[in-house]
C-alpha atoms as an extended CHARMM CRD file, in Angstrom:
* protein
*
       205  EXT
         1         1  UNK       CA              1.8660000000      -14.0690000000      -18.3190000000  PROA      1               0.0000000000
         2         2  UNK       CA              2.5170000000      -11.8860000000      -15.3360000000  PROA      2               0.0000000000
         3         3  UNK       CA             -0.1330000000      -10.5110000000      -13.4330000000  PROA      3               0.0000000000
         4         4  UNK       CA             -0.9380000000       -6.7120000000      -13.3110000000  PROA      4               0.0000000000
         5         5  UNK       CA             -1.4220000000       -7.1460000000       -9.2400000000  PROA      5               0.0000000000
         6         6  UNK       CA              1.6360000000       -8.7340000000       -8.7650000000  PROA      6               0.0000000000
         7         7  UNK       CA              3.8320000000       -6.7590000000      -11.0730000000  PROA      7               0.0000000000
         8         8  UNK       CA              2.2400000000       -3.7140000000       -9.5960000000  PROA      8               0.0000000000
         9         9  UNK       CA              2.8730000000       -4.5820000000       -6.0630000000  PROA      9               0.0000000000
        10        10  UNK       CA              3.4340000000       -1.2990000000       -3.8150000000  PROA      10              0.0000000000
        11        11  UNK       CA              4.3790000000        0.8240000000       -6.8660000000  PROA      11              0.0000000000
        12        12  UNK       CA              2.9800000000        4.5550000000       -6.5800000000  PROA      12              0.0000000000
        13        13  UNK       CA              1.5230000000        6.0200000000       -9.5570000000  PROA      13              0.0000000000
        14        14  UNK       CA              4.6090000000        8.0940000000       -9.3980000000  PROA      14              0.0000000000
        15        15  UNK       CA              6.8750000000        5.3220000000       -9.6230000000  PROA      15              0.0000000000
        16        16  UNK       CA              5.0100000000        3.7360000000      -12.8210000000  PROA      16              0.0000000000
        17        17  UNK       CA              5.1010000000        6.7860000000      -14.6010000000  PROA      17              0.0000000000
        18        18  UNK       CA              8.6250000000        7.0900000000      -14.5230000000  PROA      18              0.0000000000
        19        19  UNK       CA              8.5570000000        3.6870000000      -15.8950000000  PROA      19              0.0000000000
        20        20  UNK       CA              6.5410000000        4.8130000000      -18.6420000000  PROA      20              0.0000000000
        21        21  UNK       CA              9.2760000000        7.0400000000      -19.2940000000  PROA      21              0.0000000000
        22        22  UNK       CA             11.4890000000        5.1700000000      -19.4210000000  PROA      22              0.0000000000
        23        23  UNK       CA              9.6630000000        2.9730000000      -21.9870000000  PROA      23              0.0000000000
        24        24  UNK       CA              7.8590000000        0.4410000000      -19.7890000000  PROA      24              0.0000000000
        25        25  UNK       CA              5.0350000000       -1.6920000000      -21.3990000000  PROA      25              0.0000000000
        26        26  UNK       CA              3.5870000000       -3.1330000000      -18.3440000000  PROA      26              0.0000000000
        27        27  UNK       CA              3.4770000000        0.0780000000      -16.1300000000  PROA      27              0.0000000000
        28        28  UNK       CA              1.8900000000        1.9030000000      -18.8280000000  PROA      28              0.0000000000
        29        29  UNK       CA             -0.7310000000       -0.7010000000      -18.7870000000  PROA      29              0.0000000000
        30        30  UNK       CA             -1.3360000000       -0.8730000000      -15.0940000000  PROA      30              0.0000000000
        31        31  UNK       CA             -1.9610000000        2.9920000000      -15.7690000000  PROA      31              0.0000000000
        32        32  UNK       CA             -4.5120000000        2.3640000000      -18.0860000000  PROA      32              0.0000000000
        33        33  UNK       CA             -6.2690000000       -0.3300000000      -16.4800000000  PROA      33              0.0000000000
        34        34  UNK       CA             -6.5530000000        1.4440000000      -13.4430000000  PROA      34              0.0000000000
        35        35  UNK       CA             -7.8820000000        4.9040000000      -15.1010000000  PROA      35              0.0000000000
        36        36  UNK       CA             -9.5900000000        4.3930000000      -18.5030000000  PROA      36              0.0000000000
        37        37  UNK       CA            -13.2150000000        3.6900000000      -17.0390000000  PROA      37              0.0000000000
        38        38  UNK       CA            -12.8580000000        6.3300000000      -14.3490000000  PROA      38              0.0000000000
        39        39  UNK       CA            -11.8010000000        8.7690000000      -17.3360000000  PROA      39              0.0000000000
        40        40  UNK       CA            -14.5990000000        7.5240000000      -19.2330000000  PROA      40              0.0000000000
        41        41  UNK       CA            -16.8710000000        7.9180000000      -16.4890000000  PROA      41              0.0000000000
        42        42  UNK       CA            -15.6640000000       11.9250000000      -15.9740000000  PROA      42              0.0000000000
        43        43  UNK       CA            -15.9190000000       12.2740000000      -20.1460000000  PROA      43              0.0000000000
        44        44  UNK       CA            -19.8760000000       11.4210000000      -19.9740000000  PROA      44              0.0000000000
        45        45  UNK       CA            -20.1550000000       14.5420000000      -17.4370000000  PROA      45              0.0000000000
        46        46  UNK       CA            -18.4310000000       16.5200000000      -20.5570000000  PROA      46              0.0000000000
        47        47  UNK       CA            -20.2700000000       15.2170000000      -23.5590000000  PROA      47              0.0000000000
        48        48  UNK       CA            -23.3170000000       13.1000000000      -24.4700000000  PROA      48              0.0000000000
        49        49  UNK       CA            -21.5240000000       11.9290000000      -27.5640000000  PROA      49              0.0000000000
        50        50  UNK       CA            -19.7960000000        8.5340000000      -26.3160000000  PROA      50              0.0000000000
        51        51  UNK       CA            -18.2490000000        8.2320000000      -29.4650000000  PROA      51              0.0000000000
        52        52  UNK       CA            -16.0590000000       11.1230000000      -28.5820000000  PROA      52              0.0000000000
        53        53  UNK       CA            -15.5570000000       10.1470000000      -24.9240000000  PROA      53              0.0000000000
        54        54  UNK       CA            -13.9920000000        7.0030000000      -26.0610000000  PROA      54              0.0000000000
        55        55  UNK       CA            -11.5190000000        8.2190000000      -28.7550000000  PROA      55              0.0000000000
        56        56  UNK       CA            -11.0080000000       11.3130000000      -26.2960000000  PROA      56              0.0000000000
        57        57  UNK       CA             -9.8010000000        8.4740000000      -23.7760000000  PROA      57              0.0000000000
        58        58  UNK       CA             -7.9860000000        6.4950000000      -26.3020000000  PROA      58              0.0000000000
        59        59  UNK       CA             -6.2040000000        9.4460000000      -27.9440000000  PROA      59              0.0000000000
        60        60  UNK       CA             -4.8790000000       10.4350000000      -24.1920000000  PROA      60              0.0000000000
        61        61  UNK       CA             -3.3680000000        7.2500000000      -23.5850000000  PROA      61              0.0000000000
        62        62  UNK       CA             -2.2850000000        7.0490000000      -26.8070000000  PROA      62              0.0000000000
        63        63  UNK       CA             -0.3340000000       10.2900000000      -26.3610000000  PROA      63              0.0000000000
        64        64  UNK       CA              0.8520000000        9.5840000000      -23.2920000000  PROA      64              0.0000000000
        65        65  UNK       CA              2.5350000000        6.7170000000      -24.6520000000  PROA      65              0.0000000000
        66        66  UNK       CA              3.9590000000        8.0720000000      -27.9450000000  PROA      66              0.0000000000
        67        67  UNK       CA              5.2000000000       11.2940000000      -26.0890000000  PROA      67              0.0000000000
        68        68  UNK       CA              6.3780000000        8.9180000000      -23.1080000000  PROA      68              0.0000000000
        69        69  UNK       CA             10.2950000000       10.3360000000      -23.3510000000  PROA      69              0.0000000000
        70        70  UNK       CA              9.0610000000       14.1740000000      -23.4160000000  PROA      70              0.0000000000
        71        71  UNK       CA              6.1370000000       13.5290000000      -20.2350000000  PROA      71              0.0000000000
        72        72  UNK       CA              7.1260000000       15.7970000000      -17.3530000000  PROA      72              0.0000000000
        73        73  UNK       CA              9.0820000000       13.9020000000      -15.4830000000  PROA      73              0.0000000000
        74        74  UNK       CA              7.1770000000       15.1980000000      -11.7270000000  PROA      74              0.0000000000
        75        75  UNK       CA              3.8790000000       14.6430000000      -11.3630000000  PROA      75              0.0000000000
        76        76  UNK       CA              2.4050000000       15.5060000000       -8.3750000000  PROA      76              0.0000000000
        77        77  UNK       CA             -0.6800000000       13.4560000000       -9.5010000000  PROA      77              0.0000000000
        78        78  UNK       CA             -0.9670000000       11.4120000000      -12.4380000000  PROA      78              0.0000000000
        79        79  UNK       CA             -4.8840000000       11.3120000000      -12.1900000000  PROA      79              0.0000000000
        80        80  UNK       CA             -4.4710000000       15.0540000000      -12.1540000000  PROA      80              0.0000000000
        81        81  UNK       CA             -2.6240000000       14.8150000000      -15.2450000000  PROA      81              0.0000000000
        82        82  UNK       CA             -4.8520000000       12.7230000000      -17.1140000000  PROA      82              0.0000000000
        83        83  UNK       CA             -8.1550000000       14.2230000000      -16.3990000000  PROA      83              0.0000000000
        84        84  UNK       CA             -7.1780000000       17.9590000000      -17.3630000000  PROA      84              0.0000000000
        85        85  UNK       CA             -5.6270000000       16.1290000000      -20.5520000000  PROA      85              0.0000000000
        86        86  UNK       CA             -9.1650000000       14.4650000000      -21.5070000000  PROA      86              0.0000000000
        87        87  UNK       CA            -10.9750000000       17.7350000000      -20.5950000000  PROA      87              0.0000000000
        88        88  UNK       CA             -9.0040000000       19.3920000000      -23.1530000000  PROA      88              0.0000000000
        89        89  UNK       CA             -9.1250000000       16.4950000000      -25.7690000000  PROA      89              0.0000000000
        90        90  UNK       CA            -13.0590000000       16.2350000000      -25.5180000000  PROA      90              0.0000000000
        91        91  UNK       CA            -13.2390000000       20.4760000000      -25.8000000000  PROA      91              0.0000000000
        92        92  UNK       CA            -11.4230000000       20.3220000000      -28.5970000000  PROA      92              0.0000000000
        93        93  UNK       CA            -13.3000000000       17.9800000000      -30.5890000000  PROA      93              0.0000000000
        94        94  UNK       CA            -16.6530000000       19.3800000000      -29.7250000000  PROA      94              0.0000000000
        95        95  UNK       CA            -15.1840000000       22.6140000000      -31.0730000000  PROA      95              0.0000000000
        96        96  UNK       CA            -14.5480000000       20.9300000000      -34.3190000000  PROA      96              0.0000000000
        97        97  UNK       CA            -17.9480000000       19.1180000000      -34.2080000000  PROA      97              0.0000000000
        98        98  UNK       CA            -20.8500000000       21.5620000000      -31.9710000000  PROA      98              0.0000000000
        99        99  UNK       CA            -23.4420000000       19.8280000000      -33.7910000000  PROA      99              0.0000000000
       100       100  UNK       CA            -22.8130000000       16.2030000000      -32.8150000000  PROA      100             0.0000000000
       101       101  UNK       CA            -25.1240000000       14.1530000000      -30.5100000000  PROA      101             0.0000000000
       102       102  UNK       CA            -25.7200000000       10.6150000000      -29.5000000000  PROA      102             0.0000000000
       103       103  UNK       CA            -28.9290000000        9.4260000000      -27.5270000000  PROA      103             0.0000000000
       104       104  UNK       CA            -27.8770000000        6.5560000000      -25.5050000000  PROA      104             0.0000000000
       105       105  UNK       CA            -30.3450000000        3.6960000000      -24.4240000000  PROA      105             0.0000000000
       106       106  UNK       CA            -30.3970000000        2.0910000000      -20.7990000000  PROA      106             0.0000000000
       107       107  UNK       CA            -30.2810000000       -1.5450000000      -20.6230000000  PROA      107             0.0000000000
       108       108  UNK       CA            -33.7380000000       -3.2780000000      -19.9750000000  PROA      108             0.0000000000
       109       109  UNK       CA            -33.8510000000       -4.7450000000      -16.0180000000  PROA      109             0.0000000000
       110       110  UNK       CA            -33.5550000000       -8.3420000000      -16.6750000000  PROA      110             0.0000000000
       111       111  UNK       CA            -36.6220000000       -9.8750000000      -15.1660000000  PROA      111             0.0000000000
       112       112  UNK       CA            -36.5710000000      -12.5030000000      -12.5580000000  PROA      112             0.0000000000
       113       113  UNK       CA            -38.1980000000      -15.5990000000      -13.3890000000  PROA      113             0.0000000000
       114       114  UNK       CA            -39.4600000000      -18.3370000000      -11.6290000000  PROA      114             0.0000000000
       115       115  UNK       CA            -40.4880000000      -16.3530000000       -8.4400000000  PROA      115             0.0000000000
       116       116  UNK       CA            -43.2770000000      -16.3450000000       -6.4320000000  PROA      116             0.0000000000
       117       117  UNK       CA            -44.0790000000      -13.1430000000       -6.0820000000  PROA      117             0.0000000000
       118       118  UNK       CA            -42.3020000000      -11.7260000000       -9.6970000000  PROA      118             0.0000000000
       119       119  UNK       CA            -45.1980000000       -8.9360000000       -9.7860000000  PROA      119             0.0000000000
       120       120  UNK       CA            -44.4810000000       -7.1480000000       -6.5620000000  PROA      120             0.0000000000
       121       121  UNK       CA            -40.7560000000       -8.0170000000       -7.3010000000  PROA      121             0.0000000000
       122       122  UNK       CA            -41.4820000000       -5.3480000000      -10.9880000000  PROA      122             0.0000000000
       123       123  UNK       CA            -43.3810000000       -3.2720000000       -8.7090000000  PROA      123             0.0000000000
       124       124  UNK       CA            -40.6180000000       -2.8390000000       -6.3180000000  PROA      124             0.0000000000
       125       125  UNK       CA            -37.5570000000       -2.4860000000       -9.5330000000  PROA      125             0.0000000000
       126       126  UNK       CA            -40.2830000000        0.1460000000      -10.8410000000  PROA      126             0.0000000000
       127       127  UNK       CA            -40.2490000000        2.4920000000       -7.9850000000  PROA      127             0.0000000000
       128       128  UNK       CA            -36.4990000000        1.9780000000       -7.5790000000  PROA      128             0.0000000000
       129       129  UNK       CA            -36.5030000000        3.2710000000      -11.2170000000  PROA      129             0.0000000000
       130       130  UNK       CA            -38.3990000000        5.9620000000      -10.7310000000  PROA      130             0.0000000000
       131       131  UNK       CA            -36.5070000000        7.4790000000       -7.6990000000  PROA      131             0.0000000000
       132       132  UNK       CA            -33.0380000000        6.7230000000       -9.7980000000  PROA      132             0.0000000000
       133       133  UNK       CA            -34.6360000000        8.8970000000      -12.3760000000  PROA      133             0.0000000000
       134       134  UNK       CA            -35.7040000000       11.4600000000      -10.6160000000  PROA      134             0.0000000000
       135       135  UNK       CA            -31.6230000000       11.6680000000       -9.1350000000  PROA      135             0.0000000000
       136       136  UNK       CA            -30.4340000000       11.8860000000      -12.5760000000  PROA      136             0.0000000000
       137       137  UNK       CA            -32.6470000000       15.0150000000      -13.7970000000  PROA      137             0.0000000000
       138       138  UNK       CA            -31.9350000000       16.5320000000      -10.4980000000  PROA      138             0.0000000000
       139       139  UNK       CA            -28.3930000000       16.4860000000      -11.4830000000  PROA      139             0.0000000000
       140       140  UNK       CA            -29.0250000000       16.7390000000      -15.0420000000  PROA      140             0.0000000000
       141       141  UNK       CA            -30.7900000000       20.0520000000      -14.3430000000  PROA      141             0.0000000000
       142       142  UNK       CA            -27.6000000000       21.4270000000      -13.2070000000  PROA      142             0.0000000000
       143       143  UNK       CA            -25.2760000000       23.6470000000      -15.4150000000  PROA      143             0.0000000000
       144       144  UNK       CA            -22.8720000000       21.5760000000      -17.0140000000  PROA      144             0.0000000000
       145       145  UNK       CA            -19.7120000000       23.3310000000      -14.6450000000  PROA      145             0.0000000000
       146       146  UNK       CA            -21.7330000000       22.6280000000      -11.6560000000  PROA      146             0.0000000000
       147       147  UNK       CA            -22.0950000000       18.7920000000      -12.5120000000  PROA      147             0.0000000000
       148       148  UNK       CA            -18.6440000000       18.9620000000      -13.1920000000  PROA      148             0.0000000000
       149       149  UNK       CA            -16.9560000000       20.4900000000      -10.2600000000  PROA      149             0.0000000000
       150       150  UNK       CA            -19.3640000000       18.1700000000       -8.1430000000  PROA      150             0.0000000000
       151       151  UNK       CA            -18.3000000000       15.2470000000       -9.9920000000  PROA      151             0.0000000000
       152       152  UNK       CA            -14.5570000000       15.8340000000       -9.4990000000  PROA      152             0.0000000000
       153       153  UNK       CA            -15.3420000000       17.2290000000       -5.9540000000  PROA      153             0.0000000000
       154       154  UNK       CA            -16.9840000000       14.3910000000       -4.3600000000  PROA      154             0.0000000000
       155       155  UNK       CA            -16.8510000000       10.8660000000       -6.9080000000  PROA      155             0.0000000000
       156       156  UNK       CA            -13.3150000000       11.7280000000       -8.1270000000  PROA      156             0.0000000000
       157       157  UNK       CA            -11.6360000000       12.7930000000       -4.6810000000  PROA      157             0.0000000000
       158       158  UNK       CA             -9.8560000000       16.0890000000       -6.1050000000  PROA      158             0.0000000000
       159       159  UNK       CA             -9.6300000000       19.1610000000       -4.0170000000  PROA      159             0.0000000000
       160       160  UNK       CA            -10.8600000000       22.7340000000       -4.6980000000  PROA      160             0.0000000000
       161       161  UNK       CA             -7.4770000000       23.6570000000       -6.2430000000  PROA      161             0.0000000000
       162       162  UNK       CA             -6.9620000000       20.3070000000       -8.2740000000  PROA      162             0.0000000000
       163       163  UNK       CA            -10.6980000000       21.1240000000       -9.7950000000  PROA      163             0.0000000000
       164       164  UNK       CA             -9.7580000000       24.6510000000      -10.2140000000  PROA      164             0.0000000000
       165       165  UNK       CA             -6.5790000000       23.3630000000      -12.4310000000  PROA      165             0.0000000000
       166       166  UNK       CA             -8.5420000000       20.2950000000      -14.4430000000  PROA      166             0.0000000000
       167       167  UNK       CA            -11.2160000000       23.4030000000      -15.1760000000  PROA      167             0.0000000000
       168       168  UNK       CA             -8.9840000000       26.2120000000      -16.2550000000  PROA      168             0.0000000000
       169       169  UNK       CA            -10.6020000000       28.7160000000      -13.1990000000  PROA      169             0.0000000000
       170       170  UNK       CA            -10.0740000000       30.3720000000      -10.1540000000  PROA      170             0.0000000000
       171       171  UNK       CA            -10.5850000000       28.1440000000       -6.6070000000  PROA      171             0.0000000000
       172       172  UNK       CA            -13.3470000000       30.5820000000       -5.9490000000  PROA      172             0.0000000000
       173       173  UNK       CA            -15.0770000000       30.1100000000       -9.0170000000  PROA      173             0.0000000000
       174       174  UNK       CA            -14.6150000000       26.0460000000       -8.1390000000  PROA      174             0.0000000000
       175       175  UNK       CA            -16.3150000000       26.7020000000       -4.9800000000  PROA      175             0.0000000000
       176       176  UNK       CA            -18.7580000000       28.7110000000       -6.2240000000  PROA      176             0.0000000000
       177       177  UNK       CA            -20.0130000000       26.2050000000       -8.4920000000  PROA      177             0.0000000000
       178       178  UNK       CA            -20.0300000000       23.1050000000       -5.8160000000  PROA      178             0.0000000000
       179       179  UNK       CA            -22.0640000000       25.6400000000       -3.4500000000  PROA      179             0.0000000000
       180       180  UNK       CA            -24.8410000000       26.6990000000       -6.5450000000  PROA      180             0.0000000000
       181       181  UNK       CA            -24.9490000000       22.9410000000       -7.1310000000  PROA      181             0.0000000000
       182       182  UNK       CA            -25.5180000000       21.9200000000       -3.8630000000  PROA      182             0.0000000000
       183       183  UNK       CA            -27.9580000000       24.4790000000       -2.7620000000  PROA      183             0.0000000000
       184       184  UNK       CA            -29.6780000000       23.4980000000       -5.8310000000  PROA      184             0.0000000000
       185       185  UNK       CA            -29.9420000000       20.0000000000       -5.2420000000  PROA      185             0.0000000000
       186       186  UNK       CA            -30.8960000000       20.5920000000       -1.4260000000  PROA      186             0.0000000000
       187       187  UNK       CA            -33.9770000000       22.8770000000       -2.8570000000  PROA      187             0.0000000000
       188       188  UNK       CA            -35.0480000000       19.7140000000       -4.4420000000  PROA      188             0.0000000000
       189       189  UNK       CA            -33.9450000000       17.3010000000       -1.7430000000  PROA      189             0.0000000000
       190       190  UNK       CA            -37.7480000000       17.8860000000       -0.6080000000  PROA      190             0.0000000000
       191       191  UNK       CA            -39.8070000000       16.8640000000       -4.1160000000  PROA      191             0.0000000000
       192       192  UNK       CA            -37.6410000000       13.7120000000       -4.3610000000  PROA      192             0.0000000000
       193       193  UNK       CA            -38.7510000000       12.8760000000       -0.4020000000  PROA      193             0.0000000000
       194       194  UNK       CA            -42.6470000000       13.7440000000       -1.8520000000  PROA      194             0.0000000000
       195       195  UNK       CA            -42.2880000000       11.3960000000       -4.5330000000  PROA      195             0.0000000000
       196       196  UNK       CA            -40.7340000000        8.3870000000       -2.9240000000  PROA      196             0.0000000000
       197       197  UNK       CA            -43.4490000000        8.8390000000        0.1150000000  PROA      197             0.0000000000
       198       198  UNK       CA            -46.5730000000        9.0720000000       -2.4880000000  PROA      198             0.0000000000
       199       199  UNK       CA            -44.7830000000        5.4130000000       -4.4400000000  PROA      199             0.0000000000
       200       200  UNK       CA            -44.8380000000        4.1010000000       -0.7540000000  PROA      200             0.0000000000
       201       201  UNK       CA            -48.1540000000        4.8430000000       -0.4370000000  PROA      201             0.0000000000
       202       202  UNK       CA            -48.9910000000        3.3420000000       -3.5920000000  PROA      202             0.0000000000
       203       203  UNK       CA            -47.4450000000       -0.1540000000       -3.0980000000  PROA      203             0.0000000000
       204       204  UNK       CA            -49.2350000000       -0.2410000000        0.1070000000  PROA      204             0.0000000000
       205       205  UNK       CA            -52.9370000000       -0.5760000000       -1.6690000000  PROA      205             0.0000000000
């Protein structure tokens, strides 16, 4: 079996998808390997419904694929190209079902065992909890486009206009929704500081 590193070698994402046009197995599955869980990843900013997310995923690939000999043949980015093709895949099936929701369950910390000191070990995961929680409804808070356009912004690496095409708006209206966002999260910059001072103080009785 040849290996995916050493079959890719130097190849751009450019050059592997005009292997994929030109009907290439492995290329197409260097592609997918290297973008499913990052599209995954930018689907659960989209939907709560992972069910969706995944078949959203699957059915891009599997288009991309099946449609290989009609894919425009110049992509400027093929990252580009597949996130505005899973935004429009997971919009369209929450169109067809608005009512669907999934409540998702974090994995349980495994806990340490045979340590000395396992109880300020819990105390310690605890408070690292609490202040990981407290990011997440910061961002949660947020209006879906804002968590968006900061997701793409500053995890993804796109710029303004690349978010501007994945979204279907203006650059302004891109830029307006990273600024709301961040002045947002700034405003609360100073509550999470509060809280992880007071669970300082706590551990220290």
């Amino acid at each position: 079996m040849i290996k995916l590193d050493t079959f890719t070698g130097d190849k751009t994402d450019q050059q592997l998808w005009q292997e994929i046009r030109a009907g290439d197995e492995q290329a197409f599955t260097v592609i997918f390997e290297k973008y499913h869980r990052t599209l995954y990843n930018y689907g659960s900013k989209l939907s709560t419904n992972s069910a969706i997310i995944e078949d959203a995923v699957q059915d891009v690939f599997i288009d991309v694929w099946r449609l290989r000999g009609t894919l425009t043949e110049n992509v400027t980015s093929v990252k580009f190209y597949l996130y505005r093709a899973l935004r429009r895949r997971i919009h369209l099936a929450q169109d067809r079902f608005p009512i669907t929701q999934e409540l998702t369950l974090l994995d349980d910390e495994d806990t340490p065992a045979n340590l000395a000191d396992s109880e300020s070990i819990l105390i310690d995961l605890e408070s690292s909890s609490i202040r990981a929680k407290r990011v997440r409804e910061m961002l949660a808070n947020l209006p879906e486009r804002q968590i968006e356009a900061l997701t793409l912004r500053y995890f993804d690496d796109f710029s303004i206009e690349e978010i501007a095409g994945i979204m279907g708006v203006s650059d302004k209206s891109v830029r307006n929704f990273i600024y709301k966002a961040l002045t947002s999260l700034r405003q609360n910059r100073q509550i999470l500081i509060i809280s992880s001072l007071i669970i300082c103080m706590l551990l220290a009785f």
